[in-house]
C-alpha positions, 0 to 999 in steps of 0.5 A: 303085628296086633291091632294094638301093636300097630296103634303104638307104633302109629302113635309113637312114630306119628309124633316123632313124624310131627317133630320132624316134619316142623324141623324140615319145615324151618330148615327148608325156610332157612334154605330158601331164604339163604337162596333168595338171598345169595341168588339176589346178590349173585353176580356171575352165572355160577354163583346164580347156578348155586342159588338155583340148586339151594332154592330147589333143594329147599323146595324140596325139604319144604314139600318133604317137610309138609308131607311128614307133618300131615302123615304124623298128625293123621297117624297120631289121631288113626292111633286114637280111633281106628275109623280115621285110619285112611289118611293115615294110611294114604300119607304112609304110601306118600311117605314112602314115595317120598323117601324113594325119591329122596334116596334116589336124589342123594344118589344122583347126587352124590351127596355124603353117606349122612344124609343119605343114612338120614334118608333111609332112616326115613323111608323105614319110618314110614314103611313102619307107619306104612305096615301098622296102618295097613295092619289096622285097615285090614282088621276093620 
């Protein structure tokens, strides 16, 4: 991959990571309101148990939300000077963790084939940010 290749597709794909990101981001909200709310008018241990796990997902989106952010807004300004490459290429490996543990959770969790297709779309985003990342730090 070209020095050039690799800074369009960190530039593309950052902004996409950017919109994402801020969309996971107000999901999450929605999400840990709508747990606060079902936890605060819970009344028996499973309805408490629900509202548990939707807090924690929600964190979860929140914190995977925050990471696609950063990782976009470092790989939009890696594509325009080549020297801010680092961040960029630190948010790619978290990223990429990110996705791993994601996929790893739907599984355990048994959660349907979209979200877990979501996922994976994910994680191939970011070892794409990844790889292009890495192809310009080895050209400095």
């Amino acid at each position: 991959m070209s020095v050039e290749t690799s800074q369009k597709i960190l530039k593309i794909f950052g902004i996409l990571g950017i919109i994402a990101g801020a969309a996971v981001i107000i999901f999450g909200l929605f999400g840990l309101l709508g747990g606060s709310m079902v936890g605060a008018g819970a009344s028996t241990d499973e309805e408490s148990a629900v509202a548990v796990v939707v807090l924690g997902a929600s964190i979860a989106a929140v914190v995977e939300g925050i990471i696609s952010l950063i990782e976009g807004v470092c790989s939009v300004r890696a594509a325009a000077d080549s020297s801010k490459i680092m961040p960029a290429w630190i948010f790619a490996i978290l990223g990429v963790i990110s996705g791993v543990v994601g996929i790893i959770g739907d599984i355990a969790s048994g959660i349907d084939i979209g979200s877990l297709v979501g996922g994976v779309l994910a994680l191939c985003i970011s070892v794409l940010i990844f790889r292009a990342a890495n192809t310009i730090k080895q050209s400095r």
